[in-house]
N, C-alpha and C positions, 0 to 999 in steps of 0.2 A: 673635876672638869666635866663638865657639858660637851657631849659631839653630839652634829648635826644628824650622823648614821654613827651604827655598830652593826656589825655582821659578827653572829655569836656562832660559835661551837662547829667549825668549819674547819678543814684541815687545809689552812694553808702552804700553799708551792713555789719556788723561785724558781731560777736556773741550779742554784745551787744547794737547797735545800729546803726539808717536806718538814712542818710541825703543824701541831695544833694551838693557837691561838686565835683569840677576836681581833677583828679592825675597828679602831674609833677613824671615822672621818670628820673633819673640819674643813670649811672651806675649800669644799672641793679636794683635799689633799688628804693623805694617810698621815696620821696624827697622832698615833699610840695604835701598837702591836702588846696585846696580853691578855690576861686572863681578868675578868671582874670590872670591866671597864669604865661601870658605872651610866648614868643615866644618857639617854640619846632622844634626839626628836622623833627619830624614825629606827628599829630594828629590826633585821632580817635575820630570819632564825636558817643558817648555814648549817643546820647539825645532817652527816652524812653525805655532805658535799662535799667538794674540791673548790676552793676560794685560789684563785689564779689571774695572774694577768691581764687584763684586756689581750686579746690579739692582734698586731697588728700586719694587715695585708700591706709589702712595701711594695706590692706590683699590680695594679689594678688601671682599668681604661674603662672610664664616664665619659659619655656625652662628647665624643671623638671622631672629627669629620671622619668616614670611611670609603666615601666615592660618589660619586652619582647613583641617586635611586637607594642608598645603602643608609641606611638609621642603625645606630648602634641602640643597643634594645634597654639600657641602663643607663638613665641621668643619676644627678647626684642625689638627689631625693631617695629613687630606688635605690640604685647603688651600696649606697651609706646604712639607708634602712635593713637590706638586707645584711649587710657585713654586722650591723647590729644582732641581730637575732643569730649568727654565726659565733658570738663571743666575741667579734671584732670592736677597740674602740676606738683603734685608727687605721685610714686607710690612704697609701700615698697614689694618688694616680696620678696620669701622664699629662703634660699640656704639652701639646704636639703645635709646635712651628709648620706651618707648612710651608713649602716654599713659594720664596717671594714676598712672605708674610715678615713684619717686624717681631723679633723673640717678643721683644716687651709687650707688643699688641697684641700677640699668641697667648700671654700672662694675663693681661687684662681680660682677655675673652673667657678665661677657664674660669676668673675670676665672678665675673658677671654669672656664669652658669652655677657655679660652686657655692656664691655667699647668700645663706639664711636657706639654702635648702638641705642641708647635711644635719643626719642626725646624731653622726658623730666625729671627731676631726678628721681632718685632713690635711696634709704636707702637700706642695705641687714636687714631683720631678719635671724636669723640661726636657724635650725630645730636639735634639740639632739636628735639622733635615735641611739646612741653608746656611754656612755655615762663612758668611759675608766677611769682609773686613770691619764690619761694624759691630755685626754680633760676635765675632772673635775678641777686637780691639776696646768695645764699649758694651753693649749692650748685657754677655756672658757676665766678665768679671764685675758689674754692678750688679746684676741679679743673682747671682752667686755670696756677696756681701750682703745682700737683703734678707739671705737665709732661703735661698733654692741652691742646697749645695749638694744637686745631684744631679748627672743627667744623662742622656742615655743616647746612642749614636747605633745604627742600624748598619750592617751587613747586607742586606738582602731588603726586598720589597721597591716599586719602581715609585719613585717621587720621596723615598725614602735611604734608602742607599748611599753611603757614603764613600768614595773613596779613600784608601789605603792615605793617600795625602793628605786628602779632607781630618781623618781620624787620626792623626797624628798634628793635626794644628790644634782641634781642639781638645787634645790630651793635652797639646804642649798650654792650655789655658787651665786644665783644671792641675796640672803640675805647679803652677804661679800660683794659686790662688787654691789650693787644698782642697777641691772640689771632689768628688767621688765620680767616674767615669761606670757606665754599666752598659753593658757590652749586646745586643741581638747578634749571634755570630752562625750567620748562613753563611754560604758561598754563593751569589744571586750572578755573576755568571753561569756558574754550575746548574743551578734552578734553571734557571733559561733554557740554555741547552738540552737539558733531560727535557725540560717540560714541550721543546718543541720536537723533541722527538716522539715521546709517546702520542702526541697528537696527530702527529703526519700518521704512526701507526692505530690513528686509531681509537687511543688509551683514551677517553675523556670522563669516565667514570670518577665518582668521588673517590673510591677508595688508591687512586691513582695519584690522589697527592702526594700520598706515601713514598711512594714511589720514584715521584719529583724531589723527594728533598731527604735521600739516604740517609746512613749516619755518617758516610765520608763527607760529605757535604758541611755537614754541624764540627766533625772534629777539624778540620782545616781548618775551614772560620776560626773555630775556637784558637789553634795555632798559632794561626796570623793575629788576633786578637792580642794575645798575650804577650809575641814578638814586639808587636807595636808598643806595647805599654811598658815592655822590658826598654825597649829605644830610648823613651820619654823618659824612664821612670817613675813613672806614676802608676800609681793601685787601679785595681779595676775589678769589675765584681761581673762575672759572667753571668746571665739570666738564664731559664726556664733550661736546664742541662736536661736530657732524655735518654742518654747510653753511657755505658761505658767508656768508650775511647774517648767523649768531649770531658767524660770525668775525670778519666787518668792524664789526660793533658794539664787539667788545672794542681791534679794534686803533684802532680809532676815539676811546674811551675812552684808551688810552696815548697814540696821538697829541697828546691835550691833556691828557696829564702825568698822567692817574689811574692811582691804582697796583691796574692792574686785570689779571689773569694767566688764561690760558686753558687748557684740557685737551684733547686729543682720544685716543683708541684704533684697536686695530687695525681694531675692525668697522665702519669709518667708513671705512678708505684699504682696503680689499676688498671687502664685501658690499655688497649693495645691496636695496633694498626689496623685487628680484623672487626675490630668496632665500624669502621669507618668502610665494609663489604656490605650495608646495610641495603635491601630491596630499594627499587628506583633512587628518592635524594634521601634516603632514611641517613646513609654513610654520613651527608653534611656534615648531621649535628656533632659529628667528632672530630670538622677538619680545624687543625690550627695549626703553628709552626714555633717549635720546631711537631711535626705530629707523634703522636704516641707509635712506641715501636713495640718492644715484645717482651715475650715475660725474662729472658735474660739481662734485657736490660733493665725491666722493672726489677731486678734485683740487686743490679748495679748501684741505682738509684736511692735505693735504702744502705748502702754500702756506705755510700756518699755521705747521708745523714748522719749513720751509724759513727764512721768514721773521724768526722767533723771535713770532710771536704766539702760539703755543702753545708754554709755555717746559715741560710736562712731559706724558710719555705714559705711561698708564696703561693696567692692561685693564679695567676697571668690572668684573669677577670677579663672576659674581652667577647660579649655576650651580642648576640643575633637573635631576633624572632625565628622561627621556623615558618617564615612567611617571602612573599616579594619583597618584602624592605630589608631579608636580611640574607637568610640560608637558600630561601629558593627562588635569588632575583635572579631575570631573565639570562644575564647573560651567563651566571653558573648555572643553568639549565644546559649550556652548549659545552664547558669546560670544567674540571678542577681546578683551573687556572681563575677562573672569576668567582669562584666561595667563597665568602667572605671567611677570616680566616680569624678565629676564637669561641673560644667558648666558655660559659658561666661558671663560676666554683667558690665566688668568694663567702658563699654562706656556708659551704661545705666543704671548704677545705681544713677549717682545725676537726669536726666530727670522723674527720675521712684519717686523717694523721691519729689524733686519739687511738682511734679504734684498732685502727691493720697497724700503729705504732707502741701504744702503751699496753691496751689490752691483750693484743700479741706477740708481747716481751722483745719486741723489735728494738724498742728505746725504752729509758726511763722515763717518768714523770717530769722529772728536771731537765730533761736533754726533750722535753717535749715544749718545756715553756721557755727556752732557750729558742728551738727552732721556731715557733710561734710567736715571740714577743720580744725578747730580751737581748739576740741577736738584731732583730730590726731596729730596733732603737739605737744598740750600739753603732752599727755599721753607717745607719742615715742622721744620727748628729740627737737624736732624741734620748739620747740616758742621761742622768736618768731622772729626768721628769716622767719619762714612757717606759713600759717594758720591764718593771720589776713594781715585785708589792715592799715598801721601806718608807719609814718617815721622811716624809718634805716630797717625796713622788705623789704624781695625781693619783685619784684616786680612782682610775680605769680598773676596772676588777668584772672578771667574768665567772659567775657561780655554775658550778658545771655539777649537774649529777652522772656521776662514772659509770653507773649499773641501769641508765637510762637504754633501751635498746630503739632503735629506731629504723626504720623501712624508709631510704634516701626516696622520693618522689615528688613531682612536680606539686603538687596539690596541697605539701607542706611547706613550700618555700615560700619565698616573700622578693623574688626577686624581677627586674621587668620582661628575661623573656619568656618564652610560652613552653620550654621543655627545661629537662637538665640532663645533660650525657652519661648522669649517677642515677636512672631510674632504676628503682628494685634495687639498690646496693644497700644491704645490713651495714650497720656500726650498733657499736655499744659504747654509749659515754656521748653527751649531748650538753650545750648549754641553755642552760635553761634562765638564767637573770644576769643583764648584763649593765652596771656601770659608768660614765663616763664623768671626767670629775665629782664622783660624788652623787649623781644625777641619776638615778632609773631610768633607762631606757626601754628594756625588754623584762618585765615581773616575769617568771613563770612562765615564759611561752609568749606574752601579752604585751603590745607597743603601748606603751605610757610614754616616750619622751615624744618631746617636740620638734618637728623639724628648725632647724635653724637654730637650735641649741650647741650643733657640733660648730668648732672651732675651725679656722687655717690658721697651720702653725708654721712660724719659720726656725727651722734648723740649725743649729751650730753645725762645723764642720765633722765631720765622720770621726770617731777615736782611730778609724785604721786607714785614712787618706792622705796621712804624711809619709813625703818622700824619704827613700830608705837612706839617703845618707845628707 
């Protein structure tokens, strides 16, 4: 047999276990796992590597209205490109309903922005910020059938916000229709309140958003979160967890058998809230929500992982210039309250895990391609054509040298905005050739694929979004 690739003399990784054998690829698919493969069109010599996975980021936000005056600093072009050169070869971002907007015309618009610029796939989540009789009744459960069987309903944020009623109709939709519910769990009264209180005093400094949005604030959410979906019963996957107590609520949750699943990110197991004390608007580049707290919870965090309470790791991708269109428009000059609120990571977030996770006996290798790929695909309907290296799966594969050392900074990245909140951050362990069916994308450091090669794919439903009984 003739393959189109072989990747020779590379130590292959699953979730569940490390050998050494070659990959023959065909038609874009893994094709034959062994030794002596025989002849190929093209061969990449993997000796001293790590042959893994593709990555895929399930939490990512491209090209997403953010306000007046506010440009999100990452289309999908950039976006996609950068999660490339990350070892990423799928990424799911958000298509945000706004309100008043039709779901379906929110889908067409992501779409128009998304197709023939992506350099590698992509899945739509849908955001319900309007949550109508029409898109409850019609709109939801046919777009959910189409293969968008995820979606994601907000706590906290103004034009986003959902009521406790609201998030309980369309739980009771993805309960009908096996959809996967994922959860932003603030308490946005609470925000309110604190936030117009530091103000009257005073507080408007960036590192004051901290401040706005505790961790009582995140565990409550998280509470009522789970309450509600215990109500409905339907699964639900908590996003971007930053402390302890919103952790032990979910593992709390599983412990009495709720099929309740957790997220966390890089900027939770590194940064911390005194990032965000930076001279004049330096602080910005670190605000997001829920925000980075401290090093006891950055240990919690890994606890999570360790643990399997947090079964996927994502980077919340959610990227601002350091300019007036993003971190320093006018009116977060006057407030914490008008920062736009994210920040970049999806090219660094599997070198950031590798490193402070594998190389520092945090995790295994296998519980690393697990929280990186293999959990993703499970939990969002993609296994396993996604998320695992096995005969009849695509051939997404990301070649990672382990003892590569690398100095995190702006200058190596490939992403659209103009800083990264990881400058000067060491890791050890990088990808360096990345995959997507079959397809070179990133040689050695080097963009060779084509935009508009990457794919939209539609989903089966979740292996873990059927109701418990």
């Amino acid at each position: 047999m003739t393959f189109d690739t072989v990747i020779r003399g590379g130590t292959v990784a699953t979730a569940s276990d490390t050998f050494a054998c070659d990959v023959g690829i065909s038609d874009g698919r893994i094709a034959a796992l062994g030794h002596d493969l025989g002849d190929a069109g093209q061969t990449i010599d993997a000796t001293g590597r790590l042959v893994l996975p593709g990555g895929i980021d399930s939490h990512v936000h491209f090209s997403q209205p953010s306000g007046p005056g506010i440009v999100m600093a990452d289309d999908f072009e950039s976006g996609t490109r950068a999660a490339a050169f990350g070892g990423n070869t799928t990424v799911l971002p958000f298509c945000l309903q706004e309100r008043g907007q039709s779901l379906r015309q929110a889908v067409r618009d992501y779409h128009a922005k998304a197709d023939g610029n992506c350099y590698i796939d992509v899945s739509f989540h849908l955001i319900i910020s309007d949550p109508t009789e029409q898109v409850l009744g019609q709109d939801l459960p046919a777009l959910i059938k189409d293969g968008y069987t995820s979606f994601k309903v907000f706590m906290t944020y103004e034009d986003l916000a959902l009521s406790d009623r609201q998030i309980l109709e369309v739980m009771a939709v993805a309960r009908e229709t096996g959809a996967l519910v994922m959860v932003h769990a603030e308490n946005f009264d609470a925000i309110r309140f604190l936030t117009d209180r530091l103000e009257q005093a005073g507080h408007t400094a960036p590192h004051f958003h901290g401040a706005s949005r505790p961790i009582a604030v995140e565990r409550e959410a998280t509470h009522r979160a789970i309450a509600l979906a215990e109500l409905i019963d339907v699964p639900v996957m908590i996003v971007h967890v930053s402390n302890r107590q919103a952790m032990e609520e979910i593992r709390r949750a599983q412990q009495r058998g709720l099929k309740v699943f957790g997220e966390t990110c890089p900027q939770y197991l590194v940064l911390t809230e005194k990032d965000m004390e930076g001279l004049n608007m330096e602080g910005t580049k670190y605000v997001c929500s829920p925000p980075p707290r401290d090093v006891p919870s950055q240990v919690a965090c890994w606890e999570g992982l360790q643990q399997g309470t947090f079964s996927v790791f994502s980077s919340d991708h959610c990227a601002f210039r350091y300019d007036t269109t993003g971190k320093l428009a006018p009116k977060g000059r006057t407030s914490f309250r008008w920062v736009p609120n994210g920040i970049p990571g999806v090219e660094t977030r599997l070198p950031i895990l590798f490193s402070e996770g594998v190389v520092k006996g945090r995790i295994d290798l296998n519980r690393f391609v697990a929280l990186s790929a293999t959990n993703h695909a499970k939990t969002y309907g993609l296994y396993p054509r996604k998320g695992t290296i096995a005969i009849g799966s695509d051939a997404d594969i990301a070649i990672w040298d382990p003892a590569r050392e690398v100095t995190i900074s702006q200058d190596i990245l490939h992403h659209g905005p103009d800083y990264t909140p990881y400058e000067g951050f060491r890791v050890t362990g990088w990808p360096m050739t990345t995959l997507v069916r079959g397809e070179v994308v990133v040689a050695n450091g080097t963009l060779v694929g084509r935009k508009g090669a990457g794919q939209h794919l539609a989903r089966d439903a979740s292996l873990f979004a059927s109701a418990r009984d």
